[in-house]
PDBQT receptor file of N, H, CA, C and O in Angstrom, charges set to zero:
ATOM      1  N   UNK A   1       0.829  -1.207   0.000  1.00  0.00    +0.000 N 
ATOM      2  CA  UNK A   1       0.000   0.000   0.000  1.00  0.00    +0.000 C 
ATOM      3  C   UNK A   1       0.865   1.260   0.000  1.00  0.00    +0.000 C 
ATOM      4  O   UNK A   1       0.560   2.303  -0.577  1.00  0.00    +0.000 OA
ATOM      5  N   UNK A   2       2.174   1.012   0.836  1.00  0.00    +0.000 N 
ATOM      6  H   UNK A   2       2.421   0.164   1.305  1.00  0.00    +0.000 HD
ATOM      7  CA  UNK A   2       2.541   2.227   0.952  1.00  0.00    +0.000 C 
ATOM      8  C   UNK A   2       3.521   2.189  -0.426  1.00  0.00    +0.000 C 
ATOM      9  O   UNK A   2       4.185   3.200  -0.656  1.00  0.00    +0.000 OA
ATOM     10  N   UNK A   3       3.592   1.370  -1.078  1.00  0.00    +0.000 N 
ATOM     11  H   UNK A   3       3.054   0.548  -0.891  1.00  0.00    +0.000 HD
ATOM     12  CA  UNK A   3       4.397   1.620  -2.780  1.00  0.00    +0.000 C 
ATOM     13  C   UNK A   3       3.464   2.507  -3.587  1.00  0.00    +0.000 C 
ATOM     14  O   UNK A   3       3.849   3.466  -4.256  1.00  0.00    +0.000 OA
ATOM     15  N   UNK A   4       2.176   2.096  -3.465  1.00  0.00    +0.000 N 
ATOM     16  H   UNK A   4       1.863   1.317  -2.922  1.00  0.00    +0.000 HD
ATOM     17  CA  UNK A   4       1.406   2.657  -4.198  1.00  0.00    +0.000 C 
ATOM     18  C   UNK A   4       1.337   3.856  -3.949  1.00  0.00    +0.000 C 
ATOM     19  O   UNK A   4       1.920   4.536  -4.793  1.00  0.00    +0.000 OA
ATOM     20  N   UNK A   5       0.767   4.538  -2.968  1.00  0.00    +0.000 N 
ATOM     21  H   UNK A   5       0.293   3.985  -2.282  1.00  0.00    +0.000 HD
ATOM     22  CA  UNK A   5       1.130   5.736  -1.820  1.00  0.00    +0.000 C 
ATOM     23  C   UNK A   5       2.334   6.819  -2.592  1.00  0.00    +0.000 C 
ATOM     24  O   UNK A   5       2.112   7.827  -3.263  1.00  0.00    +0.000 OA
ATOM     25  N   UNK A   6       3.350   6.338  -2.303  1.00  0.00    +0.000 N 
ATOM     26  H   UNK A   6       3.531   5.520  -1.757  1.00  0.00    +0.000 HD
ATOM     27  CA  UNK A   6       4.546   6.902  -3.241  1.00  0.00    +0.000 C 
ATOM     28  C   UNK A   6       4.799   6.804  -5.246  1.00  0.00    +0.000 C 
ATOM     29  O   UNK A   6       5.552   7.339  -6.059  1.00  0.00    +0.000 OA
ATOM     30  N   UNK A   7       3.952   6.049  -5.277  1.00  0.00    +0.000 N 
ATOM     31  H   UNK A   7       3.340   5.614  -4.617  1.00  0.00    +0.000 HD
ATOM     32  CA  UNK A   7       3.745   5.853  -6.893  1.00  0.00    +0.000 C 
ATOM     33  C   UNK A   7       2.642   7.044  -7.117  1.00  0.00    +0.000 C 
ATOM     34  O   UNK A   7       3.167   7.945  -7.771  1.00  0.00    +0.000 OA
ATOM     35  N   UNK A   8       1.355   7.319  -6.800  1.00  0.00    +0.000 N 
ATOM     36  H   UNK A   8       0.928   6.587  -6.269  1.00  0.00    +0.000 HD
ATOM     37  CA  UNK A   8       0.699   8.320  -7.008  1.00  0.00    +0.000 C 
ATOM     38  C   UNK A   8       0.981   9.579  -6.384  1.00  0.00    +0.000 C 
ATOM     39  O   UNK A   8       0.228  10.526  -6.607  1.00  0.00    +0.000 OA
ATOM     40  N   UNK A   9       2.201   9.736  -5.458  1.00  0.00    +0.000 N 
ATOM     41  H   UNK A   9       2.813   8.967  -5.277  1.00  0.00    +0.000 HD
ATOM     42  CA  UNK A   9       2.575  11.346  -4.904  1.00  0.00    +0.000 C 
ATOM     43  C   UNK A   9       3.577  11.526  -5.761  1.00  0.00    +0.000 C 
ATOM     44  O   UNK A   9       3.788  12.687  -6.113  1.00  0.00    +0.000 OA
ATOM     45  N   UNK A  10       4.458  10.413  -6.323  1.00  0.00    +0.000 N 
ATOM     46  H   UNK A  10       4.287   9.470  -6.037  1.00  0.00    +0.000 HD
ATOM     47  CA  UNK A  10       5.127  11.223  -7.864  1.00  0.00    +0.000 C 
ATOM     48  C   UNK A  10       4.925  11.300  -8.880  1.00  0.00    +0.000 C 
ATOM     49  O   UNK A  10       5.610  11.976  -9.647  1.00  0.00    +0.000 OA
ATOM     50  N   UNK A  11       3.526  10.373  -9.344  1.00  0.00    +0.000 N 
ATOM     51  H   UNK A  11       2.969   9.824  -8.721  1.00  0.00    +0.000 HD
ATOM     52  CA  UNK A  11       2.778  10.836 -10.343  1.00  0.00    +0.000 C 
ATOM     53  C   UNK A  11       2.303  12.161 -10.425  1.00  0.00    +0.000 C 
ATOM     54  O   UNK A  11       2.034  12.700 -11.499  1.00  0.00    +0.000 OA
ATOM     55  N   UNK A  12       2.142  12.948  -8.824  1.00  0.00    +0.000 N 
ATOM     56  H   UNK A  12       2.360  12.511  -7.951  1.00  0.00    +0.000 HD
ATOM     57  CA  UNK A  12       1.212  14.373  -8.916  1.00  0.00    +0.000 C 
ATOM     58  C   UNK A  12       2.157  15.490  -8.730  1.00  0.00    +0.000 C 
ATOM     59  O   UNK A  12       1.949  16.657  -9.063  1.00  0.00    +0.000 OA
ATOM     60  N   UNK A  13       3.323  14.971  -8.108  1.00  0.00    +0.000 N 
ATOM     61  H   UNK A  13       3.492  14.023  -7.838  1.00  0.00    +0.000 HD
ATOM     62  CA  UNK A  13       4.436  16.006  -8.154  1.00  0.00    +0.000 C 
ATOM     63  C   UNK A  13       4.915  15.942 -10.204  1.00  0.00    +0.000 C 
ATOM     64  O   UNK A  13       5.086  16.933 -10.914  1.00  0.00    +0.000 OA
ATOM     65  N   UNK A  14       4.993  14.744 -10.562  1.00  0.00    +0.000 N 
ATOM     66  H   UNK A  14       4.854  13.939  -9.985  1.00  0.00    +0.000 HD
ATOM     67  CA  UNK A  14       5.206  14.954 -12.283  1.00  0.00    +0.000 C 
ATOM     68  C   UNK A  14       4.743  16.111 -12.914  1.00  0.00    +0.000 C 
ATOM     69  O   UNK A  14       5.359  16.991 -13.515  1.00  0.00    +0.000 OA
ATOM     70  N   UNK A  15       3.142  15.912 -12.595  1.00  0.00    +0.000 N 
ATOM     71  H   UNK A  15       2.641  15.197 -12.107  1.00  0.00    +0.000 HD
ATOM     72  CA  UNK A  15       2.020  16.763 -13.391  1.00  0.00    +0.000 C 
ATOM     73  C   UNK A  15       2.167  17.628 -13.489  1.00  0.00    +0.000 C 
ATOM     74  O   UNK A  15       2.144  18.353 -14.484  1.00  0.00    +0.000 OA
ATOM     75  N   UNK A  16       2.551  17.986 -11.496  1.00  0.00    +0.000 N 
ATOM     76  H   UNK A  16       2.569  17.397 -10.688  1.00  0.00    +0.000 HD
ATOM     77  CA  UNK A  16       2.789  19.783 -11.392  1.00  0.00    +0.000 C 
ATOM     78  C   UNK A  16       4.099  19.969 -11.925  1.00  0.00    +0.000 C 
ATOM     79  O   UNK A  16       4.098  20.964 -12.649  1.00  0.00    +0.000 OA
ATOM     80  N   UNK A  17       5.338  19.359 -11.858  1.00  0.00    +0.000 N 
ATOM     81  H   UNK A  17       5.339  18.550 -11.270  1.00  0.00    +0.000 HD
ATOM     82  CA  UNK A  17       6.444  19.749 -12.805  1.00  0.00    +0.000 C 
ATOM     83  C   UNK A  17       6.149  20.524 -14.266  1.00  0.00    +0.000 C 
ATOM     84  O   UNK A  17       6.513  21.587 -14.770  1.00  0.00    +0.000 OA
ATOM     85  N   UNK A  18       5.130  19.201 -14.742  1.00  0.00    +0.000 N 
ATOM     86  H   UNK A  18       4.834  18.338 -14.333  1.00  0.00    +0.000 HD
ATOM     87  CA  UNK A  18       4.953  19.601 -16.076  1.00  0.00    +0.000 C 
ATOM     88  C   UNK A  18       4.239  20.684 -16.310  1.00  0.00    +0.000 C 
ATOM     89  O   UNK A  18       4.362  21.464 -17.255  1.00  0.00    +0.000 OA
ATOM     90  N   UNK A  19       3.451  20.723 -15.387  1.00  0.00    +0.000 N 
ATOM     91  H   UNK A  19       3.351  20.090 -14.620  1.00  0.00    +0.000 HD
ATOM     92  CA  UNK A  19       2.510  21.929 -15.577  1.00  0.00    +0.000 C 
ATOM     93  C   UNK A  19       3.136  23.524 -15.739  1.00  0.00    +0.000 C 
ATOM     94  O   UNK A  19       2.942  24.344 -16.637  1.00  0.00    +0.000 OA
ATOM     95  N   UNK A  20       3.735  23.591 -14.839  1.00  0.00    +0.000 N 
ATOM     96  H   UNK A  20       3.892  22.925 -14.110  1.00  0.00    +0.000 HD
ATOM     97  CA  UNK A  20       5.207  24.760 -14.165  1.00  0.00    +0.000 C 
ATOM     98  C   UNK A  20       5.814  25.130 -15.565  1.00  0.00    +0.000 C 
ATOM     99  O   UNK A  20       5.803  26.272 -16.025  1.00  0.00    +0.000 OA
ATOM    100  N   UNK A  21       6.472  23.760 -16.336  1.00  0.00    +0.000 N 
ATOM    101  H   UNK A  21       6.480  22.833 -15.963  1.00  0.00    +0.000 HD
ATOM    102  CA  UNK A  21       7.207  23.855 -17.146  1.00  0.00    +0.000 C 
ATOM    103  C   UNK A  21       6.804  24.386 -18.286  1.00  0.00    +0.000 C 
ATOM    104  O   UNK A  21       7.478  24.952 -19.146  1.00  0.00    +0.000 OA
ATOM    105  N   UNK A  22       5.227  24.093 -18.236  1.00  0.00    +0.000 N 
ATOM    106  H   UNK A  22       4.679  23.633 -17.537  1.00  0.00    +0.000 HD
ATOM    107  CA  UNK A  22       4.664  24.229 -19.546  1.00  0.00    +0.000 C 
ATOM    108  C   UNK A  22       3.924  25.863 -19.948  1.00  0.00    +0.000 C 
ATOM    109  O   UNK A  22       3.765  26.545 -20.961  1.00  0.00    +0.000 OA
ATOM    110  N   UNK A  23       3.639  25.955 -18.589  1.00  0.00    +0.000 N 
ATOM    111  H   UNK A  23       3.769  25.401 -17.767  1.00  0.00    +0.000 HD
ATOM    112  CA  UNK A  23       3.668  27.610 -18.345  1.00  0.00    +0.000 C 
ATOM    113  C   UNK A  23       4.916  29.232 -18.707  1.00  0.00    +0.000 C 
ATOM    114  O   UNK A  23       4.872  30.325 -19.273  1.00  0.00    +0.000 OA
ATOM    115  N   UNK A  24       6.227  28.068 -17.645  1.00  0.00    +0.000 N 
ATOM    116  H   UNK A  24       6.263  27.180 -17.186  1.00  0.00    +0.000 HD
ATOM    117  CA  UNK A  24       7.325  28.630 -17.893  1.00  0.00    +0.000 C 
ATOM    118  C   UNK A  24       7.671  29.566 -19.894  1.00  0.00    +0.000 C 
ATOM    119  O   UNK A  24       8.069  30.642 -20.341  1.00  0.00    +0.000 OA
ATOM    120  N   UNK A  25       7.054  27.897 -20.531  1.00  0.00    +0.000 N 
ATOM    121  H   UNK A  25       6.731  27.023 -20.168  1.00  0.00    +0.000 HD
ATOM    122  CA  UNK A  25       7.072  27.951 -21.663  1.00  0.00    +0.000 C 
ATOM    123  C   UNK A  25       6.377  29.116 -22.432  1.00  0.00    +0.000 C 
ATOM    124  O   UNK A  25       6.939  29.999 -23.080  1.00  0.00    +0.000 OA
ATOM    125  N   UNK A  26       5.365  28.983 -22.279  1.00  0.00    +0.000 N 
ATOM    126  H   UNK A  26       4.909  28.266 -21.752  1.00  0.00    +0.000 HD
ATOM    127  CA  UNK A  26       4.239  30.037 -22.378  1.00  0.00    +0.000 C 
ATOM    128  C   UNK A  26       4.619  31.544 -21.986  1.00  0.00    +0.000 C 
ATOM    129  O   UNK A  26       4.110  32.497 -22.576  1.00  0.00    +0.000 OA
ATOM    130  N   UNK A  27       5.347  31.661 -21.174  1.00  0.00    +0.000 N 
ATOM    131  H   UNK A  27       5.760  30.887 -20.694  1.00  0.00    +0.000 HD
ATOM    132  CA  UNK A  27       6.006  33.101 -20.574  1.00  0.00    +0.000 C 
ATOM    133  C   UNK A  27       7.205  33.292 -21.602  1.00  0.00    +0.000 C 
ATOM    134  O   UNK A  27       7.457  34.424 -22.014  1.00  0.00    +0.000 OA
ATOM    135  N   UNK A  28       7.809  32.393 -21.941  1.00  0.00    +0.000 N 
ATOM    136  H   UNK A  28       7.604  31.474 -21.605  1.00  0.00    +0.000 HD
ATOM    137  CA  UNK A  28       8.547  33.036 -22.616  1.00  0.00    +0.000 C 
ATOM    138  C   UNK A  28       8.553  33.170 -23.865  1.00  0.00    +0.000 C 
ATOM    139  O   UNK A  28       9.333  33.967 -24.386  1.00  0.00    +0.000 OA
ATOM    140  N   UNK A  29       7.592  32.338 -24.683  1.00  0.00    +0.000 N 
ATOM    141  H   UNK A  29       6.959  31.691 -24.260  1.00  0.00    +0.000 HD
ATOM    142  CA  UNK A  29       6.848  32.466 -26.024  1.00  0.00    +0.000 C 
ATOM    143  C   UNK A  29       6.244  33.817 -26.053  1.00  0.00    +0.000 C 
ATOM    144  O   UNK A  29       6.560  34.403 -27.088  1.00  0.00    +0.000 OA
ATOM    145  N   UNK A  30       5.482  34.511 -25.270  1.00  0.00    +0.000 N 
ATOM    146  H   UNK A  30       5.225  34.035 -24.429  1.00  0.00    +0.000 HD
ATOM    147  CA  UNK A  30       4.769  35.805 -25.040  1.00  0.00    +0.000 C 
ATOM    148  C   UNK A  30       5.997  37.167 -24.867  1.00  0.00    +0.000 C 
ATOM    149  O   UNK A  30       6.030  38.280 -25.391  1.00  0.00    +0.000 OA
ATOM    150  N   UNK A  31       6.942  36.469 -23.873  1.00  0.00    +0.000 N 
ATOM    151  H   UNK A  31       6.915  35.565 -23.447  1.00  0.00    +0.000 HD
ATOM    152  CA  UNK A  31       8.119  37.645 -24.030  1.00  0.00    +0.000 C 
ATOM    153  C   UNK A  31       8.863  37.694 -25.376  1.00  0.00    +0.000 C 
ATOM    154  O   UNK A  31       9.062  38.777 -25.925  1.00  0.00    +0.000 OA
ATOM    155  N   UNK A  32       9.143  36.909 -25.740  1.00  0.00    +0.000 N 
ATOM    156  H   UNK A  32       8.981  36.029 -25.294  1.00  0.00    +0.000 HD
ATOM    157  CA  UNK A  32      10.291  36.598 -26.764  1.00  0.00    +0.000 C 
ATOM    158  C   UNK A  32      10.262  37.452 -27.927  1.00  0.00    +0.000 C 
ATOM    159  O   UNK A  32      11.258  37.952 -28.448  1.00  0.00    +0.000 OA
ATOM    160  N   UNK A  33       8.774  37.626 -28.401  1.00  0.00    +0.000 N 
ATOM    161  H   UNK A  33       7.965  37.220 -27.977  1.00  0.00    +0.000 HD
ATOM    162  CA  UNK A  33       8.518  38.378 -30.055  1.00  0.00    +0.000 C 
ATOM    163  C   UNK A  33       8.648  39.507 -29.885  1.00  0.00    +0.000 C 
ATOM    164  O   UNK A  33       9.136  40.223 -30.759  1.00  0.00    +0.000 OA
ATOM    165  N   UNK A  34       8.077  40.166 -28.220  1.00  0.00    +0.000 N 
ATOM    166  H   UNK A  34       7.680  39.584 -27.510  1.00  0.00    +0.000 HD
ATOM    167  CA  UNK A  34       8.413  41.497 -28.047  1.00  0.00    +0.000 C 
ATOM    168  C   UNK A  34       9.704  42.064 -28.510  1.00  0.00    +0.000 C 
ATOM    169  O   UNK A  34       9.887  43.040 -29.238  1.00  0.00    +0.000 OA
ATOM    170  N   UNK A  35      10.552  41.281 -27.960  1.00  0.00    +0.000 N 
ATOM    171  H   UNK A  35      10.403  40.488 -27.369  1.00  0.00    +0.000 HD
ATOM    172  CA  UNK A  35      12.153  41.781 -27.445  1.00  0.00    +0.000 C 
ATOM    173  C   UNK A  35      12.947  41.553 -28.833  1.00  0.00    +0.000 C 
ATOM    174  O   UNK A  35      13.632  42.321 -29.508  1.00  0.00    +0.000 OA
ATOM    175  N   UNK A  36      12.646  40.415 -28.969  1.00  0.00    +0.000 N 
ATOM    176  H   UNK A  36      12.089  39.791 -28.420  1.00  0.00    +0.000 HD
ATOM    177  CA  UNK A  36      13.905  39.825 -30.295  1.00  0.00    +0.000 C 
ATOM    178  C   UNK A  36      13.182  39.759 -31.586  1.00  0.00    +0.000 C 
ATOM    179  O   UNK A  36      13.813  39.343 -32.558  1.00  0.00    +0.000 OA
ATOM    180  N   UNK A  37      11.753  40.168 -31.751  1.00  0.00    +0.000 N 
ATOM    181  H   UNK A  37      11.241  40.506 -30.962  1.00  0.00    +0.000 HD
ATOM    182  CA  UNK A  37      11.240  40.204 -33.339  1.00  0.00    +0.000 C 
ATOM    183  C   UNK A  37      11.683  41.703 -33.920  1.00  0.00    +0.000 C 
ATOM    184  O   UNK A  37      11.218  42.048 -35.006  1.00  0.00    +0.000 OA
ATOM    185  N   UNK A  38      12.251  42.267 -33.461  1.00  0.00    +0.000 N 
ATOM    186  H   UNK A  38      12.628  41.986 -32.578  1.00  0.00    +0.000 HD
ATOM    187  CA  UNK A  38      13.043  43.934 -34.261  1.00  0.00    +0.000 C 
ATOM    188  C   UNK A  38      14.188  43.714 -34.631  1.00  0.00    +0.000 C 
ATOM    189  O   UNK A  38      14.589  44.173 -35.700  1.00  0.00    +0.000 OA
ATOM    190  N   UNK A  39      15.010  42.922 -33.786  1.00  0.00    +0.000 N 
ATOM    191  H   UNK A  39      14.684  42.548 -32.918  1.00  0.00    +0.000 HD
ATOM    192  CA  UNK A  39      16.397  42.652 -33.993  1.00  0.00    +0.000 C 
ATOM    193  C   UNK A  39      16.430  41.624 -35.071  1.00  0.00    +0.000 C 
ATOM    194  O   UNK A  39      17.571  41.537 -35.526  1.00  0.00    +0.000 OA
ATOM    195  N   UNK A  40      15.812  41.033 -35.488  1.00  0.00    +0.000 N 
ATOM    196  H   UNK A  40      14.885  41.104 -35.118  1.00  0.00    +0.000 HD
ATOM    197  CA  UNK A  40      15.546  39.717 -36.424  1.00  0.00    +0.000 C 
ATOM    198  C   UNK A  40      15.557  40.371 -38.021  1.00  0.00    +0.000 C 
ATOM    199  O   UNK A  40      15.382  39.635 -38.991  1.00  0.00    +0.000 OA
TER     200      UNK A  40
């Protein structure tokens, strides 16, 4: 029980990784054209 326990609390820590990451992403897709589409 307690494998399982630890199998689904790093399944939900994953998610939120990914989630974070996928945001992160998103922030800098939105900054990026500002700054560096003149210099291009």
């Amino acid at each position: 029980m307690a494998v399982v326990a630890v199998i689904l609390l790093n399944a939900a820590f994953a998610f939120a990784q990914e989630r974070q990451a996928e945001l992160a992403v998103e922030a800098l897709a939105a900054y990026l054209p500002a700054t560096a589409g003149g210099a291009a």
